[in-house]
C-alpha positions in Angstrom: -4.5 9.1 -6.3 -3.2 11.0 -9.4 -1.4 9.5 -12.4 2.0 10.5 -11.5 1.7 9.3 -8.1 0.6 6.1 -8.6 3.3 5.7 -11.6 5.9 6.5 -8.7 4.7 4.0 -6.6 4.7 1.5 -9.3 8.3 2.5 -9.2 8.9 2.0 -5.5 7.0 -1.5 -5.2 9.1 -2.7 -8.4 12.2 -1.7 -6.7 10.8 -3.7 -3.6 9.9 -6.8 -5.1 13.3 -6.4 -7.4 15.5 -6.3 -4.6 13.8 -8.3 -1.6 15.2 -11.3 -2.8 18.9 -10.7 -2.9 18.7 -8.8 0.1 16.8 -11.8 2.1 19.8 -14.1 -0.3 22.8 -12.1 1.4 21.1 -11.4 5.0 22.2 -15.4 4.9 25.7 -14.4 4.8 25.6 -12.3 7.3 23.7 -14.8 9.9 24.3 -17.9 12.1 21.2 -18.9 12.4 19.3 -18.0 9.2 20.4 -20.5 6.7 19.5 -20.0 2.5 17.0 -21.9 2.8 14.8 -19.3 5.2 15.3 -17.0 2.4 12.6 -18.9 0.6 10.0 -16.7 3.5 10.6 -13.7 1.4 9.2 -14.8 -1.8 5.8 -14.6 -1.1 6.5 -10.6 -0.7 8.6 -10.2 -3.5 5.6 -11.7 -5.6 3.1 -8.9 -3.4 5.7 -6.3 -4.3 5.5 -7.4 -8.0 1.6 -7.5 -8.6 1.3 -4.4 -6.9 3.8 -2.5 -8.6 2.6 -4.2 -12.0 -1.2 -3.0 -10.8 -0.5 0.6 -9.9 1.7 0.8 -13.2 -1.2 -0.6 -15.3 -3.7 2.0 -13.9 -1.0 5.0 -14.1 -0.6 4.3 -18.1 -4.8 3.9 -18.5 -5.2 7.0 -16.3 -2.6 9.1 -18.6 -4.1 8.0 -21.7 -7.8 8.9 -20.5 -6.5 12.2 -19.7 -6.7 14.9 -22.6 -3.5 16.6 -21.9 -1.2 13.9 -20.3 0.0 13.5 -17.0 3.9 12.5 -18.3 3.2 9.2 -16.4 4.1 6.9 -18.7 7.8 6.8 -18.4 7.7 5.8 -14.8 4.6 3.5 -15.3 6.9 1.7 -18.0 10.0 2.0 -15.6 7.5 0.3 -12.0 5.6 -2.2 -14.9 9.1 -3.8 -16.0 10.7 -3.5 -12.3 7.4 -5.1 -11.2 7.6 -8.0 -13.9 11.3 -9.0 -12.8 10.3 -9.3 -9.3 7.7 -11.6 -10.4 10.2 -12.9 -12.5 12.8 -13.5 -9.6 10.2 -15.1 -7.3 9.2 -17.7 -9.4 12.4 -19.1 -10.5 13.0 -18.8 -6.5 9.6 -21.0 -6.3 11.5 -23.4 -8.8 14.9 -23.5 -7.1 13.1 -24.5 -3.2 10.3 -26.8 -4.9 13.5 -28.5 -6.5 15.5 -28.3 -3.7 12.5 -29.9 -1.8 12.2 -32.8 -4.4 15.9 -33.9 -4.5 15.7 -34.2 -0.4 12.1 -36.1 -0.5 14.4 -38.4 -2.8 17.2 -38.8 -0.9 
């Protein structure tokens, strides 16, 4: 796979694992039977999404700089790297909120 098209998939998995968990946060709204709590099933993914995006992004930027003449990848390697690193980001405060959550009713 070229530069450019793993920078553009860096993209793609950063918007994934960006928006996975708000979407799995307001599918609860829309439910009766899936509660806030089953949202917690999407973070796992949203942390896959991340890695991946932040893995294809690191390659895209090493395979542009090996590269004599550029392949103008770097942009959207910066753009998937950053979208990548807030999914991560978002998944492990999600990790926090449910291991807290899970804490306050072993309490109880």
């Amino acid at each position: 796979m070229s530069a450019r098209g793993r920078a553009a998939w860096s993209v793609v998995l950063g918007l994934l694992a960006t928006l996975t968990l708000p979407v799995a946060i307001a599918a609860t709204r829309y439910s009766e039977s899936y509660d806030l709590l089953h949202a917690g099933f999407a973070i796992p993914l949203a942390a896959a999404f991340g890695v991946a995006a932040v893995v294809l992004a690191r390659r895209a930027r090493a395979l542009d700089r090996a590269t004599v003449t550029g392949t103008g990848s770097g942009k959207a390697g910066r753009v998937g790297r950053l979208l990548g690193i807030l999914g991560l980001c978002l998944a492990a405060s999600a990790t926090i909120s449910v291991a807290v959550y899970e804490v306050l009713i072993a309490i109880e």
